[in-house]
C-alpha positions as CSV (number, residue, x, y, z in Angstrom):
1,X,57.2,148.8,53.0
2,X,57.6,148.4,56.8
3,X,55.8,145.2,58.4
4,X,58.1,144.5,61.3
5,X,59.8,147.3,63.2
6,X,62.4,147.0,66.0
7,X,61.6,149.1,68.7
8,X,64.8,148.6,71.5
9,X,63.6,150.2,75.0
10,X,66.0,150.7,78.2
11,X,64.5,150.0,81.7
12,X,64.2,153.9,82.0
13,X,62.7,154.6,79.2
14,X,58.9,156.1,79.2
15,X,56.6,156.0,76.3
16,X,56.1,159.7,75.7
17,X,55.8,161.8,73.2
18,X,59.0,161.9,71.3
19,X,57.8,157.9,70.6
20,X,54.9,159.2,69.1
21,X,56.7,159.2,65.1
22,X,57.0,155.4,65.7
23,X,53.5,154.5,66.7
24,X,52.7,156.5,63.6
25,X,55.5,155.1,60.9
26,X,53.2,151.8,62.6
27,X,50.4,152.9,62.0
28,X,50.7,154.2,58.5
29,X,52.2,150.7,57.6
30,X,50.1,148.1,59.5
31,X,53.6,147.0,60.8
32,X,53.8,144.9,63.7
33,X,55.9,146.4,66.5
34,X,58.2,144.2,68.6
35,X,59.1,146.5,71.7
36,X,63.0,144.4,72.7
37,X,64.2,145.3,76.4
38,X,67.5,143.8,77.3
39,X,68.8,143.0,80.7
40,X,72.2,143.9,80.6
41,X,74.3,140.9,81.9
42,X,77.4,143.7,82.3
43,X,75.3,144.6,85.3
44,X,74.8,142.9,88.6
45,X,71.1,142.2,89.3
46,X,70.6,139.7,91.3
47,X,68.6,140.2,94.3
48,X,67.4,138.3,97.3
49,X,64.2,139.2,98.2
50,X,62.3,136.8,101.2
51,X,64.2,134.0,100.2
52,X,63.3,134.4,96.6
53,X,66.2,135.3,94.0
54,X,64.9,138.0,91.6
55,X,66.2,139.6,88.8
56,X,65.8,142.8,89.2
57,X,67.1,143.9,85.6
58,X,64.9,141.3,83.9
59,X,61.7,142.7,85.9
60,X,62.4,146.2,85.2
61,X,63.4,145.7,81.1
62,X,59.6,143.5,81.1
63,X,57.9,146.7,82.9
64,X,59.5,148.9,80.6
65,X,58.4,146.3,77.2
66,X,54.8,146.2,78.8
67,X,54.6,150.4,79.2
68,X,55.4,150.9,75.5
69,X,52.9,147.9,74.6
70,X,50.2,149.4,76.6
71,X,50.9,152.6,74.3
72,X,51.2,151.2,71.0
73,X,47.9,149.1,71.8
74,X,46.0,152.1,72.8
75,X,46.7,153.4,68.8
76,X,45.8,149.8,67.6
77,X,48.8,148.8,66.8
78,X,49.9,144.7,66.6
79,X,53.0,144.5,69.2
80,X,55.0,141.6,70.3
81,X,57.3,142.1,73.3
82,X,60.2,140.5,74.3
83,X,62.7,140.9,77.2
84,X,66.1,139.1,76.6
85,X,69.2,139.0,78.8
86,X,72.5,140.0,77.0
87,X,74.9,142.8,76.4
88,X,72.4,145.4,74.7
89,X,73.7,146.4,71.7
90,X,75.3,142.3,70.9
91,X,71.2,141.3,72.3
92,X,69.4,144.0,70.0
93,X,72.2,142.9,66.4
94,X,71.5,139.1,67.4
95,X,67.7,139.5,67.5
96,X,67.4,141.8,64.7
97,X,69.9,138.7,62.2
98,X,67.0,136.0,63.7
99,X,63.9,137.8,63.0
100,X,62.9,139.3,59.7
101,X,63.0,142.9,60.9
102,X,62.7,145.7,58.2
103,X,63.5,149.1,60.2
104,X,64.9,149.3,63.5
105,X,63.8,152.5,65.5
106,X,66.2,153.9,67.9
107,X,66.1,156.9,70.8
108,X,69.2,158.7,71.3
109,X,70.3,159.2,74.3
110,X,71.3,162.7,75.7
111,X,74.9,162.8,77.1
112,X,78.1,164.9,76.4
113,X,80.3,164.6,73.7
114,X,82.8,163.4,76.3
115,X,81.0,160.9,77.7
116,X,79.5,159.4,74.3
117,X,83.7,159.3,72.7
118,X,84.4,157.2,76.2
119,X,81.4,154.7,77.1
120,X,80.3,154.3,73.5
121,X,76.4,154.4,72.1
122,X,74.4,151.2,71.6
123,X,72.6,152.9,69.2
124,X,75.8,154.0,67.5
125,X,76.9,149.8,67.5
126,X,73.9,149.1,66.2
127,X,74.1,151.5,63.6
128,X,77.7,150.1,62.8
129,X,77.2,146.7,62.5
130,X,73.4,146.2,61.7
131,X,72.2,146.4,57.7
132,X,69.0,147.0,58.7
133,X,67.9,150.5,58.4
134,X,68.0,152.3,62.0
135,X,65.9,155.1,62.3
136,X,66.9,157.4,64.9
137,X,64.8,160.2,66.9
């Protein structure tokens, strides 16, 4: 039923164990699991370090992609990482229309009521606009 799911990380984000239903939906299914970081391009991250210009959004989205690999590989699950530049929620709809995706797997994320009506979700976009079925834990 599932072969390919969407896993969308943030740069904070640690592979613990309220993750643990997704490496086993994987597992259960023999899916492949593409763990998607985006660098969000609403932010500034551009930093100078010894002469050499680093992004420091891109490097921390790729650490955050190669901790939930390093997971998911441990159970012996197939993974495929990517870390993409963007405006998340656009980033994580785009990838999801180019790629033949069958669930997307979303976290979350704990804020206030008030704070969720005025910045929004990304997972609440996604929900909105994608139709691919998001699972959400």
């Amino acid at each position: 039923m599932y072969d390919h799911v969407l896993l969308p990380v943030s740069t904070d984000a640690t592979p613990d164990e309220r993750y643990e239903p997704i490496y086993e939906l994987a597992a259960q299914h023999g899916a492949t699991i593409t763990i998607l970081s985006v660098a969000d391009t609403n932010r500034d991250s551009v930093t100078n370090l010894g002469g050499e210009v680093v992004d420091t959004l891109e490097s921390e989205a790729t650490k955050a992609v190669e901790r939930f690999a390093e997971a998911a590989r441990e159970r012996a699950i197939t993974v495929e990482t990517e870390t993409i530049q963007g405006v998340p929620d656009e980033a994580i709809l785009e990838y999801d229309e180019t790629h033949d995706i069958d669930v997307i797997v979303m976290r979350k994320r704990d804020r206030s009521r008030l704070k969720e009506t005025l910045l929004g979700s990304v997972t609440d976009r996604v929900i909105r606009l994608t139709d691919t079925p998001v699972l959400v834990i």
